[in-house]
Structures are given as structure tokens and as C-alpha cells.
BALUM-136406 format. One record per atom (N, C-alpha, C): residue number from 1; residue in three letters; x, y, z; atom name. Coordinates in steps of 0.05 Angstrom, whole numbers, plus 5000, padded with zeros to 4 digits. Each point is the difference from the previous one (the first is absolute). Layout:
% residues N
NUM|ALA|X|Y|Z|CA
...
% end
This chain:
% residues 147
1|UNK|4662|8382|1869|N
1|UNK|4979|4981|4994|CA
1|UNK|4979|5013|4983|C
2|UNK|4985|4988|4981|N
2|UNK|4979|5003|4986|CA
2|UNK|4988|5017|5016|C
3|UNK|4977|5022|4999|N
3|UNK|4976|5000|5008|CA
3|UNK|4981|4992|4993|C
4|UNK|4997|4989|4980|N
4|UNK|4972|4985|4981|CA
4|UNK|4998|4978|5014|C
5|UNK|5017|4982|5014|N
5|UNK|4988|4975|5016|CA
5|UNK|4984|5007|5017|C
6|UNK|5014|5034|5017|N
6|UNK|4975|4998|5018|CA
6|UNK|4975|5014|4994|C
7|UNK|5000|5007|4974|N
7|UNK|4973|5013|4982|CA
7|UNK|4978|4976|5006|C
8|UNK|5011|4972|4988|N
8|UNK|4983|4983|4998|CA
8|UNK|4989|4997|5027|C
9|UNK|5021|5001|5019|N
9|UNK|4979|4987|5024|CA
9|UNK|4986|5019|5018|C
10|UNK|4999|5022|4987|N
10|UNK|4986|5023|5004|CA
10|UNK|4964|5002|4975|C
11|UNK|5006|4985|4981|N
11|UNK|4978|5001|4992|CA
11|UNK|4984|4971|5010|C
12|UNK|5011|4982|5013|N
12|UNK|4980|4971|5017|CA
12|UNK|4999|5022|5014|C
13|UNK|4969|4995|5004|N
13|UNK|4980|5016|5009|CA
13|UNK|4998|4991|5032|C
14|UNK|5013|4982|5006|N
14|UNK|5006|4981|5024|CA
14|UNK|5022|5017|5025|C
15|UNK|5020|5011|4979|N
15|UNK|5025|5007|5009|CA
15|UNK|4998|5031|4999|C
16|UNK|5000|5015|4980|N
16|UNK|4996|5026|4993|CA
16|UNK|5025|5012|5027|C
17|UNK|4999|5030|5001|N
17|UNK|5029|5003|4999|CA
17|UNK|5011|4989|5043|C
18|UNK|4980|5000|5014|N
18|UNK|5005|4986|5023|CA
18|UNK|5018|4975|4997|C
19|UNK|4995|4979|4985|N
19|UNK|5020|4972|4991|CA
19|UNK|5021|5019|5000|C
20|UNK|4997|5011|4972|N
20|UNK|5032|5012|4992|CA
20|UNK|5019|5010|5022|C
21|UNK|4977|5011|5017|N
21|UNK|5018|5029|5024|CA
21|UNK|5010|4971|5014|C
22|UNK|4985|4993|5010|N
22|UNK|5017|4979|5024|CA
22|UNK|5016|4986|4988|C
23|UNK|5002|4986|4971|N
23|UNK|5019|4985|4993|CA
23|UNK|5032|5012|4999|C
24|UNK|4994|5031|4984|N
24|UNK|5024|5006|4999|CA
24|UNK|5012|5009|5037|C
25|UNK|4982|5005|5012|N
25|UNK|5013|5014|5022|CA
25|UNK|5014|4971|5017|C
26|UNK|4988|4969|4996|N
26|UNK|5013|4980|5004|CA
26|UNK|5021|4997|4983|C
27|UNK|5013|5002|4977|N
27|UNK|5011|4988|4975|CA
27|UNK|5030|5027|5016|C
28|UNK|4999|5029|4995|N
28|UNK|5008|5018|5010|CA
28|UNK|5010|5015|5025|C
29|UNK|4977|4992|5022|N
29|UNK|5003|5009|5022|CA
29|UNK|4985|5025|5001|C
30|UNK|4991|5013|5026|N
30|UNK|4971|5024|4995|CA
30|UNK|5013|5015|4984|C
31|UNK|5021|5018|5005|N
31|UNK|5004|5025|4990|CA
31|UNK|5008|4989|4965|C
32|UNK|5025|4986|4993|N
32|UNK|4999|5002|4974|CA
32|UNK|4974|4996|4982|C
33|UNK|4976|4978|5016|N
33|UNK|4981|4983|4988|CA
33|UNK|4979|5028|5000|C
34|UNK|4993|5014|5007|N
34|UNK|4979|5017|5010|CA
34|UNK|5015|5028|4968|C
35|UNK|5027|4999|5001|N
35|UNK|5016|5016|4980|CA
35|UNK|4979|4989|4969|C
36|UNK|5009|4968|4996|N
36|UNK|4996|4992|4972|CA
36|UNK|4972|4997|5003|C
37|UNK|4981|4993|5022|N
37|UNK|4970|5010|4987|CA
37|UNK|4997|5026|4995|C
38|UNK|5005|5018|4998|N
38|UNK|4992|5032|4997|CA
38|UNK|5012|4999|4984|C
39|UNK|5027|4986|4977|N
39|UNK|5004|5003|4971|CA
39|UNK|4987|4980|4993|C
40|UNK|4989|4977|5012|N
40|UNK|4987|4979|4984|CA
40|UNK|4970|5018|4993|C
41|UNK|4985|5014|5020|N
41|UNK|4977|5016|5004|CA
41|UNK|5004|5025|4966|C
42|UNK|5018|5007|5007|N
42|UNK|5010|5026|4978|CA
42|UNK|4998|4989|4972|C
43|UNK|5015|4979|4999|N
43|UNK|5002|4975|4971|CA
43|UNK|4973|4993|4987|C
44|UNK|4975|4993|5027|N
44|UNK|4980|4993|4991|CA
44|UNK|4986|5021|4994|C
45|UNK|5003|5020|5004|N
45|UNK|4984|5028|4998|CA
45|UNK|5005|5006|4969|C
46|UNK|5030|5005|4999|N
46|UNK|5006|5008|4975|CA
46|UNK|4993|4973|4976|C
47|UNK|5001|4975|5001|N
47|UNK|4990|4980|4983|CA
47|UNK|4965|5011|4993|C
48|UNK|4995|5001|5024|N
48|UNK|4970|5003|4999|CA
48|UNK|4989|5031|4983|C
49|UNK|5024|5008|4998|N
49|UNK|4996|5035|4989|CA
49|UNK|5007|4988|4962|C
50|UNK|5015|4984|5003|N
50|UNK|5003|4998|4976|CA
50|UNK|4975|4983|4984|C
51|UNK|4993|4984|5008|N
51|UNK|4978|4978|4999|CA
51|UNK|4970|5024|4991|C
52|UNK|4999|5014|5017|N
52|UNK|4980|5027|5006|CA
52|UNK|5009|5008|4966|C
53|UNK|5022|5011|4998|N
53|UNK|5005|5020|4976|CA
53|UNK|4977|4971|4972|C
54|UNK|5027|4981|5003|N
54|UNK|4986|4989|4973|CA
54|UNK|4974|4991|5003|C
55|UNK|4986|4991|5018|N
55|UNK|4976|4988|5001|CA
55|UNK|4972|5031|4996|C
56|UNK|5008|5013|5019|N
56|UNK|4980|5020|4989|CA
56|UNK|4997|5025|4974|C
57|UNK|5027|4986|4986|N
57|UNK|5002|5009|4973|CA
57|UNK|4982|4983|4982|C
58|UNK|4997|4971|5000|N
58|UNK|4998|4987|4992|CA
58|UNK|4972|4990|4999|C
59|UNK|4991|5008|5026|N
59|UNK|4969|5007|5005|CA
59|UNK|4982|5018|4982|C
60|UNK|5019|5019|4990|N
60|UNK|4980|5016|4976|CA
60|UNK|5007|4994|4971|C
61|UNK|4992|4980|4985|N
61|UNK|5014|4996|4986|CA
61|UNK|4992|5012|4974|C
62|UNK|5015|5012|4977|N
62|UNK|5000|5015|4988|CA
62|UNK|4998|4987|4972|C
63|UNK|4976|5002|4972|N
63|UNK|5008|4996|4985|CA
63|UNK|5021|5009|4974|C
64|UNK|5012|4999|4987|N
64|UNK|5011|5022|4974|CA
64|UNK|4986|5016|5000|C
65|UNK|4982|4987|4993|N
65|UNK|4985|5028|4982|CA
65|UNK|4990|5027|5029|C
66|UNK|4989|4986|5022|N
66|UNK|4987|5020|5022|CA
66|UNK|5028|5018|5002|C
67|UNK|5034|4982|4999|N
67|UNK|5016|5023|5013|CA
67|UNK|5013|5021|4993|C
68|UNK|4983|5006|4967|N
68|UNK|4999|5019|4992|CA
68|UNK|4975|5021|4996|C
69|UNK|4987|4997|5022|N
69|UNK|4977|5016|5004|CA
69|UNK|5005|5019|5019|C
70|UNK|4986|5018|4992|N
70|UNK|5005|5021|5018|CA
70|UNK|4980|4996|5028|C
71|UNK|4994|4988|5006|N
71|UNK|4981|4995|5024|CA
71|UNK|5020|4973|5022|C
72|UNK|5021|4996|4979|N
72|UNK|5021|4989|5016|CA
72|UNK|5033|5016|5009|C
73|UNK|5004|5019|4986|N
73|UNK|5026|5013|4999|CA
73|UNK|4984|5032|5013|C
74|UNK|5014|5014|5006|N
74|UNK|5005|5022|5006|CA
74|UNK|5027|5012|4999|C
75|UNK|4991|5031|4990|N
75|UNK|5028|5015|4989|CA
75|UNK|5001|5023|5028|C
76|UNK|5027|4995|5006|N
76|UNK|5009|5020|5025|CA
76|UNK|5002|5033|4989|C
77|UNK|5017|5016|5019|N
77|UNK|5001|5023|4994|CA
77|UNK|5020|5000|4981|C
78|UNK|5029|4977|5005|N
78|UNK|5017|4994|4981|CA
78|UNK|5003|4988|4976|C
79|UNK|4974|4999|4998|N
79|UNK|5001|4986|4973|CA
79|UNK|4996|4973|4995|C
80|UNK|5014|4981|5020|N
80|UNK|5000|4976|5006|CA
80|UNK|4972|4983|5004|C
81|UNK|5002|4969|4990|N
81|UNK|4975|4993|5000|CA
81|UNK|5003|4975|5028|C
82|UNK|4977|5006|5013|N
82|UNK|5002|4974|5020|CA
82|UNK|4972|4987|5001|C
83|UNK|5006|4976|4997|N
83|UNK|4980|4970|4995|CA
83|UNK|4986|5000|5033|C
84|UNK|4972|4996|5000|N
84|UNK|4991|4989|5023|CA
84|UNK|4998|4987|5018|C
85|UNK|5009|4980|4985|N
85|UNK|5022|4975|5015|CA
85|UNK|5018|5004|5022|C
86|UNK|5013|5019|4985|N
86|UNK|5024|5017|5019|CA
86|UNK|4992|5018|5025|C
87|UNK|4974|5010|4995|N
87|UNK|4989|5023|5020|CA
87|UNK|5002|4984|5015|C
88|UNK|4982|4974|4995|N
88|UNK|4977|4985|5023|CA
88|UNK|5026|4981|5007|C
89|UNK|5020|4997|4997|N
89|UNK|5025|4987|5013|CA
89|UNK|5014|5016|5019|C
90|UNK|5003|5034|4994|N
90|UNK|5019|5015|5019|CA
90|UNK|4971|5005|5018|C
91|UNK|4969|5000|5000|N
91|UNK|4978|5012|5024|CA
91|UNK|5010|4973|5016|C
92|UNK|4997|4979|4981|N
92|UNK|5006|4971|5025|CA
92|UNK|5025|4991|5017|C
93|UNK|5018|5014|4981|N
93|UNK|5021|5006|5020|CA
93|UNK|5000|5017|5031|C
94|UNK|4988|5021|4980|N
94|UNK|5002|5023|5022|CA
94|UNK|4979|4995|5024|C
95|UNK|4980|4986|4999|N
95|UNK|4983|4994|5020|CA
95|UNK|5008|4982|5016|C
96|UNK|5012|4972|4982|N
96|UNK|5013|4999|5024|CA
96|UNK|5015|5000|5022|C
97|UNK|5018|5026|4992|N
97|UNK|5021|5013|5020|CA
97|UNK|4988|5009|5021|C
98|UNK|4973|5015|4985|N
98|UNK|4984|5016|5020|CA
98|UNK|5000|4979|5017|C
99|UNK|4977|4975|4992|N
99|UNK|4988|4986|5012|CA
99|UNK|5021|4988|5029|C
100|UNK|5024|4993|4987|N
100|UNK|5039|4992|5016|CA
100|UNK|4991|5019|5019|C
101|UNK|5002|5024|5000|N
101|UNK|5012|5019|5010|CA
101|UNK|4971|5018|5024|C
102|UNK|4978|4996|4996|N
102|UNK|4973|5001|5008|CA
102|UNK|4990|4979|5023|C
103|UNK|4998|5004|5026|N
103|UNK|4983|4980|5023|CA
103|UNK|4969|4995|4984|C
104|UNK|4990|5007|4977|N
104|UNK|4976|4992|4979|CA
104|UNK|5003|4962|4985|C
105|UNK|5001|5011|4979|N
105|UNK|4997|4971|4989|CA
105|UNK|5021|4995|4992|C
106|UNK|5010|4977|4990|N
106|UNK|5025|4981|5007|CA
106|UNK|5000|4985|4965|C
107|UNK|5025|5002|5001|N
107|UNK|5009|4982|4971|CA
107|UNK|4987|4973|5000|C
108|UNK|4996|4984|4979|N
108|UNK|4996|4978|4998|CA
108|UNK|5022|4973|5015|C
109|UNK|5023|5005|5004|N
109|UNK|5007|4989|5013|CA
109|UNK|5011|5009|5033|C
110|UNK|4996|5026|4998|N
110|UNK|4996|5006|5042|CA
110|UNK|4974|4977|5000|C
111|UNK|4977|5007|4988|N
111|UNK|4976|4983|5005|CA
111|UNK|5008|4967|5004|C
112|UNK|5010|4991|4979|N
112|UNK|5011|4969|5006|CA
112|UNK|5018|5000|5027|C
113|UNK|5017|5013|5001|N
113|UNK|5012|4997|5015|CA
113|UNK|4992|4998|5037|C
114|UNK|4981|5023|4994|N
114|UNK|4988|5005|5030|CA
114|UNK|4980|4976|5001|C
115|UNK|4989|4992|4989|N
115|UNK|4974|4977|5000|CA
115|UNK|5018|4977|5025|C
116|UNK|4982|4992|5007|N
116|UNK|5008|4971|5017|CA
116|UNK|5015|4976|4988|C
117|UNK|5017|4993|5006|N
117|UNK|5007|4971|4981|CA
117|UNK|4981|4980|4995|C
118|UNK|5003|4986|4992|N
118|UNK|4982|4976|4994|CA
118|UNK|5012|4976|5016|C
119|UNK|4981|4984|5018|N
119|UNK|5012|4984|5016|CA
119|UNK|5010|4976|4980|C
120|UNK|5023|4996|5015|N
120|UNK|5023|4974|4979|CA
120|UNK|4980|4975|5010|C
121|UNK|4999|4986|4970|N
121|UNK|4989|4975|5001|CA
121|UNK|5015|4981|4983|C
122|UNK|5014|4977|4998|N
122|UNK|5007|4989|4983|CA
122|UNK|4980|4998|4974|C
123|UNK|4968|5007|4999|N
123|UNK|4989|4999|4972|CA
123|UNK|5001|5020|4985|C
124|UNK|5013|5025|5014|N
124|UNK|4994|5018|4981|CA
124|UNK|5012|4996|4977|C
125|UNK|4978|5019|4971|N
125|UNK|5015|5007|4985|CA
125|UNK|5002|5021|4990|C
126|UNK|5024|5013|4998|N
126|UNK|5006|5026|5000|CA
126|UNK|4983|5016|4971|C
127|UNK|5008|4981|4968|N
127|UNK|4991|5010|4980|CA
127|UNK|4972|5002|5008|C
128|UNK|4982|4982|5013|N
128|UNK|4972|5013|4996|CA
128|UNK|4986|5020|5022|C
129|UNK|5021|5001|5017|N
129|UNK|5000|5029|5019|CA
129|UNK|5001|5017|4976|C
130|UNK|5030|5004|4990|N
130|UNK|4997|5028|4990|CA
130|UNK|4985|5003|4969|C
131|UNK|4990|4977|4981|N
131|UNK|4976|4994|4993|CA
131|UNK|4970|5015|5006|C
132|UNK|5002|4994|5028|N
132|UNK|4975|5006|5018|CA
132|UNK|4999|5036|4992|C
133|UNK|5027|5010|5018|N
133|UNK|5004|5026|5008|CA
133|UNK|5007|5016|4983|C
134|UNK|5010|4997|4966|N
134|UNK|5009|5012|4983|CA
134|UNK|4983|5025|4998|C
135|UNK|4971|4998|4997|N
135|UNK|4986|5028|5000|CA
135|UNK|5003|5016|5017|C
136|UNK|5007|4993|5031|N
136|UNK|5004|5021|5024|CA
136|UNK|5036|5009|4988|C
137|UNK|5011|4988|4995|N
137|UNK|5028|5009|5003|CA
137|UNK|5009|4988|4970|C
138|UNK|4997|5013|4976|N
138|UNK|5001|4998|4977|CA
138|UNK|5033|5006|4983|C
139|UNK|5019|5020|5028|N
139|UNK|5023|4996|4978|CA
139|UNK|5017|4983|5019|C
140|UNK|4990|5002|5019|N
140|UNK|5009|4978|5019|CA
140|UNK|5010|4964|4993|C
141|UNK|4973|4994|4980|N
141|UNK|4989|4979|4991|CA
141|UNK|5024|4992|4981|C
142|UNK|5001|5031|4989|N
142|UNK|5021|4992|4976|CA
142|UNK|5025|4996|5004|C
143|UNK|5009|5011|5022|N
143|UNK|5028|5001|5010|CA
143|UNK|4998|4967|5006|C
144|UNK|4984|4996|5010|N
144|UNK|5002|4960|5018|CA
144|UNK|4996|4993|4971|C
145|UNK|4988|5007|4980|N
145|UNK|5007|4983|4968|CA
145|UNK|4974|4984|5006|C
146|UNK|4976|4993|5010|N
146|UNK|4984|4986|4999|CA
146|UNK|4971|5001|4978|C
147|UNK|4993|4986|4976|N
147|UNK|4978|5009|4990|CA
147|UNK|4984|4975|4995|C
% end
């Protein structure tokens, strides 16, 4: 089965990954269902790593002319030239492994994820939730596609 169906009902802010856990462990039974959340969990980690790469590339944005300045490139011991862009993509990577990997501060989506659900109402609407929340959880925002 897909895992992107249960991406979506992991980003209704309603459901987040509790819906998911109980659904699959009904749909599956405990042990298989409890199996496909921890690859459904893994799936959304790595989407969300990817989302991370392009969005906070994309956050510094570079003109022609600046990305040939030297106050944007730096030359290694090898010779090789690397763009800033790139630095400030592998620190934001790397932090937040730390961050994964650290009882400290928490990825942008441990944070969504640990937050409380939102109690189910037939009025909600989801786009102006994450509307609302785009500044707290910004590549989050983009993964749900909402602007």
C-alpha cells in the first residue's frame, strides 16, 4: 500500500500520527499494524528530510550576479568551490540529526507531531489551520501544499 495516504492523514492536524497508529493496527491487526506505522513514521521522516533539503535551499535565495561573489563561495583545501546555500543546507541537516538524536530540541515535525490534536469538529478547516500555522511549522506547510 501507498504510504502517502497515510502522510495525508497525518498532516489533519485532527488525526496526526495516533489516527494513523490505531487505524492501521485495526486495518492489520497490533503486531503487523504497529510494523507499518514505524515505516509509515520512517516515510514521513525521510519526505520531511527531503522537503527540509529543498525548502531551506530555497530560503537563501541567490542572485547571478551575488553567486559569483566571493562572500558567497568559498575555496576548500581542494581546490573546490562550495556555495553557501550548500553550507547552510548540510548545518540544517546536521542539526537536525542532532536535534533527532538529542532529549534537547526537536525537529519541526517531532514538534507537530507531539502537540495535542485538534478536537474534530465537522467545521473545521484544515487549509486555514495550516494557513494559520505555516510560520510555526514552515516546511511542514509546504509538504501539506497550502499557501
Amino acid at each position: 500500500m501507498n504510504k502517502i495516504i497515510f502522510i495525508a492523514s497525518v498532516l489533519d492536524p485532527r488525526n496526526k500520527f495516533e489516527y494513523v497508529e490505531g487505524a492501521l493496527e485495526e486495518l492489520f491487526g497490533e503486531e503487523k499494524g504497529k510494523k507499518i506505522n514505524v515505516e509509515v513514521y520512517a516515510y514521513m521522516n525521510s519526505l520531511f528530510g527531503e522537503y527540509l533539503i529543498k525548502y531551506s535551499t530555497e530560503s537563501c535565495p541567490q542572485s547571478p550576479s551575488s553567486s559569483t561573489s566571493s562572500n558567497n563561495t568559498s575555496n576548500t583545501p581542494s581546490g573546490s568551490v562550495i556555495s553557501v546555500s550548500k553550507i547552510r543546507t548540510k548545518l540544517s541537516l546536521k542539526k537536525q540529526k542532532e536535534d533527532n538524536g538529542s532529549g534537547g530540541a526537536k525537529s519541526e515535525l517531532d514538534k507537530y507531531i507531539s502537540e495535542e490534536q485538534e478536537p474534530f469538529s465537522e467545521e473545521f478547516d484544515i487549509l486555514s489551520w495550516w494557513k494559520t500555522h505555516a510560520p510555526r511549522f514552515p516546511i511542514l506547510s509546504e509538504l501539506a501544499r497550502v499557501h
